[in-house]
N, C-alpha and C positions, 0 to 999 in steps of 0.2 A: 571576557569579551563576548559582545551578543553578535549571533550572525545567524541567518538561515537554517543553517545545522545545526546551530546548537542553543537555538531557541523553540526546539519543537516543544517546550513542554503543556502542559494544555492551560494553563495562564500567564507564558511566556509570551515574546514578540508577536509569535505566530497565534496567538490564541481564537479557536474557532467562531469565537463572536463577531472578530475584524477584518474590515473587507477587504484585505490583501491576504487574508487569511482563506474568505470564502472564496475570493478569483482564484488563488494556486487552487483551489480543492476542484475547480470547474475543469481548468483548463489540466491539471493532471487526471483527471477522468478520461475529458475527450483524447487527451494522447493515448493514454490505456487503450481508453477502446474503438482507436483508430478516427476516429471522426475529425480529429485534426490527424493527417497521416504523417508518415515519415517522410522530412526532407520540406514540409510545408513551411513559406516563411511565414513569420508570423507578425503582421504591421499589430503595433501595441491601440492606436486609437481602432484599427477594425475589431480587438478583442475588447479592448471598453464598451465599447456599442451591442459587442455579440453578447457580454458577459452582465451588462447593465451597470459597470463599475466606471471609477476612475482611470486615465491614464496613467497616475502617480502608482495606482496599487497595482494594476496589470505590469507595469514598469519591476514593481518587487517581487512579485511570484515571479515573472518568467527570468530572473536574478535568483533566485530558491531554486527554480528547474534548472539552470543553466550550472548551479553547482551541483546538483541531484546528476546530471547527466540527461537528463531529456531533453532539455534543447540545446544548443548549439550555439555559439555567437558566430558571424562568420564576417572580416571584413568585405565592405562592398554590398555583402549579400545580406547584412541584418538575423536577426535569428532566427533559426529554423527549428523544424521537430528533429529532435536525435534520430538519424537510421536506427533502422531494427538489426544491433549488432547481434548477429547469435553467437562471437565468441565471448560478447561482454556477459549478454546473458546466464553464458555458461558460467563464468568467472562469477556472477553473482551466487546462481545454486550452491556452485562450494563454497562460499563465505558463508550463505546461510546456512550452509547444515554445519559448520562452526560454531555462528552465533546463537541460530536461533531456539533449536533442542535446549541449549544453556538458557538463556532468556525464559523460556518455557518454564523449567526447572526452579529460577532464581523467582519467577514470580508464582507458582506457588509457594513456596516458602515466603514469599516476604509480600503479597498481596492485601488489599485494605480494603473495607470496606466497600467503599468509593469504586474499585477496580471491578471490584465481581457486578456489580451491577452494570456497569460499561460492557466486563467480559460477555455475564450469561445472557444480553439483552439484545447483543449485536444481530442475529441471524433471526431476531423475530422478524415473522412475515417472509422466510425464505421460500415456504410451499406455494403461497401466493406468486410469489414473484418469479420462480423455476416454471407452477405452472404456463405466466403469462412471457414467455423467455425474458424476461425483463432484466437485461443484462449488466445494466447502472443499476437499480437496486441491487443486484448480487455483487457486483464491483463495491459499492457503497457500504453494505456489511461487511464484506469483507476485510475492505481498510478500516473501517471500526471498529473489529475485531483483532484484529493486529496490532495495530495501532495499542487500544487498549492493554493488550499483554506484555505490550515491551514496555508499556508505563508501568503494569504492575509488577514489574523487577525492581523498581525503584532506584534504576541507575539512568539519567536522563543521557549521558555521555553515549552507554549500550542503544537507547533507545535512539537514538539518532543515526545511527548507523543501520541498525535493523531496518527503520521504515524507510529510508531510503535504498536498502538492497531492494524490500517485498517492491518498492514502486518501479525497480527494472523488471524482476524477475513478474510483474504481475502482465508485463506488456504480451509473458510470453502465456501465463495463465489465461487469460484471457481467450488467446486464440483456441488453445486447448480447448474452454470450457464450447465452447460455440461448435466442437464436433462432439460433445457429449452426451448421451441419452438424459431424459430429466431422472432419470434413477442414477444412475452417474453422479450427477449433478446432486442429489439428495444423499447419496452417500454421503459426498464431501462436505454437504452439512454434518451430516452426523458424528464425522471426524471433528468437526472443530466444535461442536456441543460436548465430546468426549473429551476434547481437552479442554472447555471452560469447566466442567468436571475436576476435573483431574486438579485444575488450578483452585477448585471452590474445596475441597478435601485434601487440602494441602501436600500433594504425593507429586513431589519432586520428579519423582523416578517415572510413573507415569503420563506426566505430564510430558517430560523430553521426550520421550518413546513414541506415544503421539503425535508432535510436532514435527518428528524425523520422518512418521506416513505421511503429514501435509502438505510437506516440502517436495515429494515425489524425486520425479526423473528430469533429470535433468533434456536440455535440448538433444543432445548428443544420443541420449539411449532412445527419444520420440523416434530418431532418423536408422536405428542400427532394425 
């Protein structure tokens, strides 16, 4: 059965060529990075217009988000952007340091060709873009980056779950990265160039150990 979730794979339903494909990729940024905020309704013909698409495709992405958890359907009221839950938040961090350290590990071992160029290519132009705060390009590599690595485990089942956790847990990255020095900020490149490494030299063991400093702290230890 094809549906939302379990058509992420990159010449599935959702494949990034199509334009229900590029409107979820718009309008899941702007929720990320606040510009549609929490609790906002969202009229589907004012996002056709905003987004330059269709009513029909704006219609299936915010159906993709609405299973993903970032918007809302609400009788009476139409759909809205998801609150910023910070216990769901939480609840995503420990799924991902479940999943994703594994994920990590399964695609170096089992990575292709195809994947390392995806993986090692994502954060080009990240000096650029930290120096100019340009926070959609760094949002932008980021899910490209990710993204990428849960395909190179070659389990699309894994991979659908993964990119749907990082797109809660990035609502809360996000805010993070916006009180961070650009040294800060350039570290955290450097973490995820050490794990397209790790993933390019096949070292399983590496690569999850990496991915476990990606994942950081959760909401909970920000507040303690």
């Amino acid at each position: 059965m094809k549906g939302p979730l379990n058509s992420v794979e990159p010449h599935g339903d959702w494949a990034p060529g199509l334009q229900k494909a590029r409107l979820y990729e718009l309008i899941l940024q702007d929720i990320i990075l606040g510009e549609l905020p929490p609790m906002q309704v969202l009229e589907e013909k004012a996002l056709a217009v905003r987004y330059a698409g269709g009513v029909a495709g704006v219609r299936e992405a915010l159906g993709r988000l609405a299973i993903e958890g970032l918007v809302v359907r609400r009788p009476r009221v139409g759909t809205i952007v998801a609150p910023m839950d910070v216990a769901e938040i939480e609840h995503a961090f420990e799924v991902r340091r479940m999943l994703e350290g594994r994920t990590a590990a399964l695609a170096a071992r089992n990575r292709r060709p195809a994947d390392l160029v995806a993986i090692t290519a994502a954060f080009e132009g990240a000096e650029a873009a930290i120096e100019a705060g340009d926070f959609r390009a760094m949002l932008a590599m980021d899910h490209a980056f990710h993204r990428a690595v849960a395909f190179a485990a070659q389990n699309p089942t894994l991979a659908r779950f993964v990119i749907a956790l990082q797109n809660v847990a990035t609502r809360f990255w996000i805010w993070q990265m916006e009180k961070q020095t650009p040294e800060e900020q350039m570290a955290d490149v450097v973490l995820h160039r050490a794990l397209a490494q790790a993933i390019v030299d096949r070292d399983p063991a590496a690569a999850e150990a990496i991915c476990a400093q990606l994942i950081g702290e959760p909401p909970s230890a920000q507040r303690a």
